[in-house]
DOZALUM-722722 format. One record per residue: y, x, z of N, C-alpha, C in turn. Coordinates in steps of 0.02 Angstrom, whole numbers, plus 32768, in hexadecimal, padded with zeros to 4 digits. Layout:
<rs>
YXZYXZYXZ;...
</rs>
This chain:
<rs>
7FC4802A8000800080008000803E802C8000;807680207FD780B480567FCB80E580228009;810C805F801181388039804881597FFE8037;81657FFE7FFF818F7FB87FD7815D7F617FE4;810E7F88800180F67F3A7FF380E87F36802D;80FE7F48807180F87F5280A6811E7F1480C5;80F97EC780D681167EAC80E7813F7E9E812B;812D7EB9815181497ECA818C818D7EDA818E;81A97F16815981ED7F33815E82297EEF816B;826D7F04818282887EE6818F82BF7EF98168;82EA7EC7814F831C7ED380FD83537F18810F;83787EF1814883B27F13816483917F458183;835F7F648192835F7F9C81BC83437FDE8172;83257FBD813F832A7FF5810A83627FE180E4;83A37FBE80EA83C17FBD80C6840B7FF680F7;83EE7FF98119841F80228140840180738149;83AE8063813C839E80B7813083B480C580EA;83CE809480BC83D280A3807B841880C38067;843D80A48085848E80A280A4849480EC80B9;846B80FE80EE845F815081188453816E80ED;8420817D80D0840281A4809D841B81DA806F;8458819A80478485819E801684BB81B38031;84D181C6807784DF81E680A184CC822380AE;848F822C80BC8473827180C68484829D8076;846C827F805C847E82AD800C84B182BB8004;84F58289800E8529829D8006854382DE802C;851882D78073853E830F809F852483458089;84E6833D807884BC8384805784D183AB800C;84D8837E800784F783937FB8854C839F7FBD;857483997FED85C083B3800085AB83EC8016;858183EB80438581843A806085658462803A;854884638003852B84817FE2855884A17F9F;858B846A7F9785B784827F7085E084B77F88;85FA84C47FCF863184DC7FEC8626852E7FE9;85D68538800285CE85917FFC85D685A77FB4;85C4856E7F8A85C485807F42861085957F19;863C85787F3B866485817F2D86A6854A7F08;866085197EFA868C84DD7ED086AF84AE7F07;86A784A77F3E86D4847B7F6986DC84B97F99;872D84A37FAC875384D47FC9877C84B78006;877B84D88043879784BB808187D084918072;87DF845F8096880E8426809D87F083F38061;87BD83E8803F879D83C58015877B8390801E;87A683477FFD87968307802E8749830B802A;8728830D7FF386E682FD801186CA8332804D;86E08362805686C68399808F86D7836580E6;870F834180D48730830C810B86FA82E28111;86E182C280D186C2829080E7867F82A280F8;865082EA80EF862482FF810F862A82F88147;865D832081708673831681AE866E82CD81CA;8689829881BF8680826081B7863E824881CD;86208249818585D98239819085A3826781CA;85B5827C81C6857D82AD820D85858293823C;85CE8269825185D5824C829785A0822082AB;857A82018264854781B78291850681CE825D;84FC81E2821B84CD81D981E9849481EB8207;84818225822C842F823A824184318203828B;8460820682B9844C81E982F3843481A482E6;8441817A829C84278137828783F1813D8262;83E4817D825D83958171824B83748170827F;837C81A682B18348819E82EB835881518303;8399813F8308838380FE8325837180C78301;835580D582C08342809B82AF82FB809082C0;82E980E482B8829180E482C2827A80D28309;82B680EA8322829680B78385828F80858389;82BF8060834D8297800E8360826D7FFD8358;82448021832981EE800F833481DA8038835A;81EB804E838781B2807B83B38190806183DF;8194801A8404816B7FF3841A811A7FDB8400;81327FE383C380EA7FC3839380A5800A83B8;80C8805383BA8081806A83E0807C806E8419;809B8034843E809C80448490804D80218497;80207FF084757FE87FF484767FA18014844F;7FB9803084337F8C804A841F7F76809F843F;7F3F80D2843F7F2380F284617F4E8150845A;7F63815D84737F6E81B5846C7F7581C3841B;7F1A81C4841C7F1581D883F87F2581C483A7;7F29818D839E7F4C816C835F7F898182835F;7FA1816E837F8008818383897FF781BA836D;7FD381FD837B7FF5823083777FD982328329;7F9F821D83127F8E822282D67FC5820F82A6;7FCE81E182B27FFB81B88293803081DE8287;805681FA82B78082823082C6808B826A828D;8047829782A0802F82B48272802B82AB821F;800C827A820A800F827281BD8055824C81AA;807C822A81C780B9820E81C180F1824781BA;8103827E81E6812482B181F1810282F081F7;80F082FA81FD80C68343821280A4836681D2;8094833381A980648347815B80A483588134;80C6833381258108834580F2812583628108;814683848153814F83B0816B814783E7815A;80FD8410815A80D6843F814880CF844480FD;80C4841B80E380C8840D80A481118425806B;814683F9808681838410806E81A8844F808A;818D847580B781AD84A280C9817584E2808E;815084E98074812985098057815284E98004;815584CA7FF68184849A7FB681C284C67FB5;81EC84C47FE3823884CE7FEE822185157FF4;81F88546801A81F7859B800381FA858D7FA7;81AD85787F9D81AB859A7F4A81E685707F27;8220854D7F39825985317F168279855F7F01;8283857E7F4A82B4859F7F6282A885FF7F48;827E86097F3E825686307F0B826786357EB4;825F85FB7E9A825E85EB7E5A82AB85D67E51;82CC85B67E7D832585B57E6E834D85E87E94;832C86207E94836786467EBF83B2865B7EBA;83BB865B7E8183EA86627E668417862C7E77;840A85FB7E75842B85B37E77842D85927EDD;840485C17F01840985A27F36844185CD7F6A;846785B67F94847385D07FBE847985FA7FE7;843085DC7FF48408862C802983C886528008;83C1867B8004837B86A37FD6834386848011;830786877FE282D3867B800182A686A8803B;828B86908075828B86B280B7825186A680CD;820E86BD80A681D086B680BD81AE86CD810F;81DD86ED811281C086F7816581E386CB8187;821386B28186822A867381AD82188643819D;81FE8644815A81D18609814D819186048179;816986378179813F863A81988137862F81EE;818286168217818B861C8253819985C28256;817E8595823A81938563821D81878531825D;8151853C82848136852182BD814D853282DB;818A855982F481B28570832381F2853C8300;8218855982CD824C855982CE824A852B8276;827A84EB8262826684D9821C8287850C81F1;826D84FF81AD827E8520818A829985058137;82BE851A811C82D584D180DA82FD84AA80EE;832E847480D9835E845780D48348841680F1;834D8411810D834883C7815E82F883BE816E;82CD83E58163829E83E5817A828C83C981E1;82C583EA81F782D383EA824382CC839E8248;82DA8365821B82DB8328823A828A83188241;8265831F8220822B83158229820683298256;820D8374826F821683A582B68211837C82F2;8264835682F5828F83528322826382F1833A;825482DA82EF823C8296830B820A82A0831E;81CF82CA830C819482B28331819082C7836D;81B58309837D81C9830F83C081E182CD83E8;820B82B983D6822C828E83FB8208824D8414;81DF823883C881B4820E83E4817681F8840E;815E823C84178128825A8444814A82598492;8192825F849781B7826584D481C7822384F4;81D081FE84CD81E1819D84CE8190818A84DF;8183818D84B48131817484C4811A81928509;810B81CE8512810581D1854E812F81BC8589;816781AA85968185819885C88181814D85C7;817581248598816680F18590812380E185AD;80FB810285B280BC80FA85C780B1810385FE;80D5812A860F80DB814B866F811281158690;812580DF86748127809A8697816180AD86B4;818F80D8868781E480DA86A3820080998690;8240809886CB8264804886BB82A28075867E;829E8032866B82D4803486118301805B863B;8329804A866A836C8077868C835880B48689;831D80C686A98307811286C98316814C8683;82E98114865382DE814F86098316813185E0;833E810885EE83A0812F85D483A2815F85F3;83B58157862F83E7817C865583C381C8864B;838581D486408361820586388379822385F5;8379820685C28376820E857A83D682228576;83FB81F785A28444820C85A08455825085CB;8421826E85F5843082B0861F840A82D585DD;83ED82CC85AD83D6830A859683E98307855E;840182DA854E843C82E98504848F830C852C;84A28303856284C0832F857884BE83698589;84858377859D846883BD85A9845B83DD855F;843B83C68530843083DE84FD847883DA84C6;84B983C284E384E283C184B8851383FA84D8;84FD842985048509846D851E84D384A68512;8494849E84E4847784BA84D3845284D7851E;843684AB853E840F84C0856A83B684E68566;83AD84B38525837284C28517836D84F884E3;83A1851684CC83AB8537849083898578847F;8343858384A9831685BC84A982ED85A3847C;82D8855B847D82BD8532844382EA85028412;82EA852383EB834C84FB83CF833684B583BF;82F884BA839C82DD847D837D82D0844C83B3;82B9844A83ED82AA842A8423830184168442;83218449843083688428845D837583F48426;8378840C83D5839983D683B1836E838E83D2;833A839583DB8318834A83CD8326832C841E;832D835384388359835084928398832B8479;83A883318459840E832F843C83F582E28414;83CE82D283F983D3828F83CE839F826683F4;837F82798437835E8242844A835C8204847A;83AC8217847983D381D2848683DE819E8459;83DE81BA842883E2818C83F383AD815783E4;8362818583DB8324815B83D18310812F8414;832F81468437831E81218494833E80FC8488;838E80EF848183AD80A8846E837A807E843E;836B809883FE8331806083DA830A804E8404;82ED8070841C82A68065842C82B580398483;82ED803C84A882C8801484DA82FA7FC884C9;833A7FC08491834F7F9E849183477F58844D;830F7F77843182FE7F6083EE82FC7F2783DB;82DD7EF3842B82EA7EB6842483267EA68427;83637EB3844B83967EA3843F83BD7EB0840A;83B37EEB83ED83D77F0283BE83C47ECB837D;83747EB5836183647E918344836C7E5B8344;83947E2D837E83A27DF0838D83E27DE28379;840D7E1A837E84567E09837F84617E13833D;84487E51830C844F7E6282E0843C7E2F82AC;840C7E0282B283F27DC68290841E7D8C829C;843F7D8082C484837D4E82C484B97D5682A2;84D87D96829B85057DCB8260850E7D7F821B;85387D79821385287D5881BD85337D90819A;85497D88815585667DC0812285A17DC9811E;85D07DB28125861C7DB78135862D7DCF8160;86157DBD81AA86297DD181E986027E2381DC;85B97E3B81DE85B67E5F81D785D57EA581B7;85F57E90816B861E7EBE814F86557EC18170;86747E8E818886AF7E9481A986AA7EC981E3;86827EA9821786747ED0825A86617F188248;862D7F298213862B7F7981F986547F8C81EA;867D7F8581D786BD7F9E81B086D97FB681FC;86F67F7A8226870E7F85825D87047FC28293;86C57FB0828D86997FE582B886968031829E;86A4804B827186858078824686DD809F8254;870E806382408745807A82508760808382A9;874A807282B58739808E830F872180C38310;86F380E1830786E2811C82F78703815182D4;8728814682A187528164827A87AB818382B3;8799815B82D587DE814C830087D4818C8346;878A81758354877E81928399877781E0838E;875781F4834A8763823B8342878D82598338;87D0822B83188804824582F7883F8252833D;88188220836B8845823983B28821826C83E3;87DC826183E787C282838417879B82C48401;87A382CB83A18773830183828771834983AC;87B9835783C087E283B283D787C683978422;87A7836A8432879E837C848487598393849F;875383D784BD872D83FA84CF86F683E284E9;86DD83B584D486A9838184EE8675836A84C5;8634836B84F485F1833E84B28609830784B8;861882E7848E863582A3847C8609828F843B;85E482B7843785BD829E83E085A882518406;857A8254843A857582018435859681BF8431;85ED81DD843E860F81A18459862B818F8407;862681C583D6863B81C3838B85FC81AB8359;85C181A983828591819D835C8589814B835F;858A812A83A1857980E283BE859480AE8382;85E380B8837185F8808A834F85F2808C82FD;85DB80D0830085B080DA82C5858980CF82A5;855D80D382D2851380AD82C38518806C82C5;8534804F82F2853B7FF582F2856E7FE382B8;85AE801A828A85BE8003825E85958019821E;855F8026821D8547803281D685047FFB81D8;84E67FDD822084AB7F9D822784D27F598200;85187F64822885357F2B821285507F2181CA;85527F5881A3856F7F64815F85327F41813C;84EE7F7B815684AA7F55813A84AD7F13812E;84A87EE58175849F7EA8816884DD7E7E8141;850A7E96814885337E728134853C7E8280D3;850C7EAF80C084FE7EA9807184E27E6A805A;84BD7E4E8080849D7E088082847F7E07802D;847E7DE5801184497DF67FCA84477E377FB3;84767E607FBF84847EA17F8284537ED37FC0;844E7EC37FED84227EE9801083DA7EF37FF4;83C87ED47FCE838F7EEE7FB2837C7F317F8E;83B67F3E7F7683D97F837F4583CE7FC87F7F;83F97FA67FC183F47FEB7FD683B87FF07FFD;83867FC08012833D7FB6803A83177FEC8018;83187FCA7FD182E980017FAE830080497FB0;834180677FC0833E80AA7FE4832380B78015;83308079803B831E8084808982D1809F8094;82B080588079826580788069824980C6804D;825D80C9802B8267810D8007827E8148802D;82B3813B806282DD8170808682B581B48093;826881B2809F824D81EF80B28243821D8060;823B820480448234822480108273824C7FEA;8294820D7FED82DD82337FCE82F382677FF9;82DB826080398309827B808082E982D3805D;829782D5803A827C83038047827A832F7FFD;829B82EE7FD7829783287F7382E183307F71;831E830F7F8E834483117F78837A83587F64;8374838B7FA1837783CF7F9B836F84037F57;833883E37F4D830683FB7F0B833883EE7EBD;834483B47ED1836683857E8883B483807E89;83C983927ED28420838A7ECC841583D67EA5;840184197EBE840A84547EC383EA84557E79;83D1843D7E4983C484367E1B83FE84407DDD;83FF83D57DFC844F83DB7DE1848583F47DD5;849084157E1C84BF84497E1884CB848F7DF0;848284AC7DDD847984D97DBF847084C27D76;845E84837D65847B84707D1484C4846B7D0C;84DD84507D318522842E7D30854784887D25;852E84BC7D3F855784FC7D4A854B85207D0E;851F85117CC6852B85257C93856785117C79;858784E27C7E85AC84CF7C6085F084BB7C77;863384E77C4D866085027C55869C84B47C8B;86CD84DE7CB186F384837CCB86D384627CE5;86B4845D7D06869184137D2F86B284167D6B;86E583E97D6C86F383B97DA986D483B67DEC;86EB83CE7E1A86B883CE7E6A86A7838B7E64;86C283447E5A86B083067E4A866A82F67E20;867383257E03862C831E7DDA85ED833B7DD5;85F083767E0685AA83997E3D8599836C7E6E;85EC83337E8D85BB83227ED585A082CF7EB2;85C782B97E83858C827A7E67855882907E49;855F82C97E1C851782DF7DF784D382F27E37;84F6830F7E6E84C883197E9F84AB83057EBD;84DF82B07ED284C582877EFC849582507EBD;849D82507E89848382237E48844782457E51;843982797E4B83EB829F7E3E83DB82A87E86;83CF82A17EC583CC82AB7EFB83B882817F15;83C5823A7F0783B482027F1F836E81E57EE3;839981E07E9E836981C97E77832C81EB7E5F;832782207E5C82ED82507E2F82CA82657E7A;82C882537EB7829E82517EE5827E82127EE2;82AA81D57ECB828181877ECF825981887E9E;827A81A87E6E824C81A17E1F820681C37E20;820D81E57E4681B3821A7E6781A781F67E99;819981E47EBD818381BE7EE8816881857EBC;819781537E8B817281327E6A8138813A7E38;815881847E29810681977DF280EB81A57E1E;80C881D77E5480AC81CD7E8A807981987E98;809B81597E9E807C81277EB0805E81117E66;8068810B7E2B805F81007DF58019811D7DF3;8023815A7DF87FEF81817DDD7FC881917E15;7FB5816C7E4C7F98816E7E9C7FA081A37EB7;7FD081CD7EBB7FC882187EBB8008820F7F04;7FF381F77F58802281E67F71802C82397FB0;800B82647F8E7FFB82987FBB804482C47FC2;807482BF7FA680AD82ED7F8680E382D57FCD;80E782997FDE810E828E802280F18264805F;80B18254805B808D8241808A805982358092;8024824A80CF7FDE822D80CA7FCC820580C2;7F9B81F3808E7F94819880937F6B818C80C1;7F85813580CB7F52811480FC7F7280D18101;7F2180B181187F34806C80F57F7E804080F9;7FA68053812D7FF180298121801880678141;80588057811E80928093812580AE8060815C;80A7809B819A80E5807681C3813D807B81C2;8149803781D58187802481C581BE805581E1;819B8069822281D18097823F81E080F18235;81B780F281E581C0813E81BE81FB813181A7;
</rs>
């Protein structure tokens, strides 16, 4: 079964990973321009990277907490399987992909290719956002267990809010990868112990109010950094909150046209995991040829980044060949 026939999924929650996504590329593909040379400091889209980092990854983890209830019954050992071929296979997988990329485009990448740090991969990720995959199954192995050890919802906030503080001083920073997923697992703890609520209120939303209230919200955010950005403080959560609740509410409030961005949503792991491959592509066609517009690396980047990851995934599935971004098994869960 491909994630698309997965009846379970819920519209607005891949239409808002779809929303993110197209997000993540954008930010990946700005920063990617900047060492290169084609976007240059004070450069609005370099602003709106900035921008987008305030909420885009912390709404993925929290979208995936809202299903994290679904394995509070089932045994250890499934969870972690599950775990495993969901994150852990494409993990290993794409970090061996992204060396020989990174090999065969050297010229065109950034950073030269670094087989012994490749090889330290179980320590530390390696490749271009690989760490989220890292950072979730960590995280969700950490929820699950405290969930199970029969903490009250208060205990594992207030727990999950001392160690995104601690980890937003780099406490844990002997294991960097363990602090990042320390640093965003407030985020998936909000999904995950508030999911029924979040799913209740969010389903009352119409489509108007929703765009409206996103808009609102999103510009709250825009406001709180622009006053509180210079203050010497982890504040990423207090810039992330209205963030994330203005991009759920944008979701729902697409109301039909949300179907457009679902099917990213669905898709999000895949694109999340070729898109590197195909912006950096782009970029290196687009650089034969003389004049090109910084305008026209970061649409060509984000155009091939998003789409020529969906377009494999669909031959993929075409041609049963689903081994390239995930283990199969009999249903894709909703909360990849």
């Amino acid at each position: 079964m491909t994630p698309a026939e997965n009846k379970r999924r819920v519209t607005w929650v891949d239409a808002a990973k779809g929303l993110a996504i197209v997000l993540v590329v954008f930010g990946h593909v700005a920063g990617g321009l900047e060492p290169a040379g084609i976007l240059r400091a004070g450069s609005p889209f370099l602003a709106a990277r900035e921008w987008v980092y305030l909420f885009h990854m912390p709404l993925f983890f929290l979208l995936s907490g809202l299903f994290a209830a679904r394995a509070l019954g089932r045994p250890w050992r499934t969870v972690i399987g599950s775990r495993v071929r969901t994150l852990v296979y494409p993990y290993i997988l794409w970090t061996g992909i992204y060396l020989a990329a990174q090999i065969v485009m050297a010229r065109f990448a950034n950073h030269p290719p670094d087989p012994g740090q490749a090889a330290h991969f179980l320590w530390a990720p390696y490749g271009y956002g690989l760490w989220f995959l890292y950072a979730l199954f960590l995280i969700t192995l950490l929820f699950q267990g405290l969930l199970r050890a029969h903490l009250p919802k208060t205990a594992v906030l207030l727990l999950a809010l001392g160690l995104h503080g601690a980890a937003s001083y780099n406490v844990f920073g002997a294991w960097p990868i363990f602090n990042t997923a320390l640093l965003h697992f407030i985020y998936y703890a909000l999904g995950g112990l508030y999911a029924e609520e979040i799913f209740k209120r969010t389903e009352k939303v119409g489509a108007a109010a929703g765009l409206s209230l996103g808009v609102v919200l999103l510009g709250l955010m825009t406001g709180l950094h622009w006053g509180l950005g210079q203050v010497h403080l982890p504040l990423a959560l207090v810039f992330a909150l209205p963030g994330m609740a203005g991009m759920i509410l944008l979701a729902k409030g697409l109301g039909p046209v949300a179907g457009v961005a679902s099917v990213l949503g669905v898709y999000s792991l895949e694109i999340y995991l070729g898109h590197p491959l195909f912006s950096i592509a782009a970029r290196a066609g687009l650089g034969r040829l003389p004049g090109q517009s910084p305008w026209l690396y970061v649409v060509a980047g984000v155009t091939a980044g998003v789409l020529l990851p969906l377009l494999l995934a669909q031959l993929g599935t075409r041609f049963k060949f689903p081994w390239l971004f995930r283990w199969p098994e009999g249903k894709l869960k909703p909360e990849t």
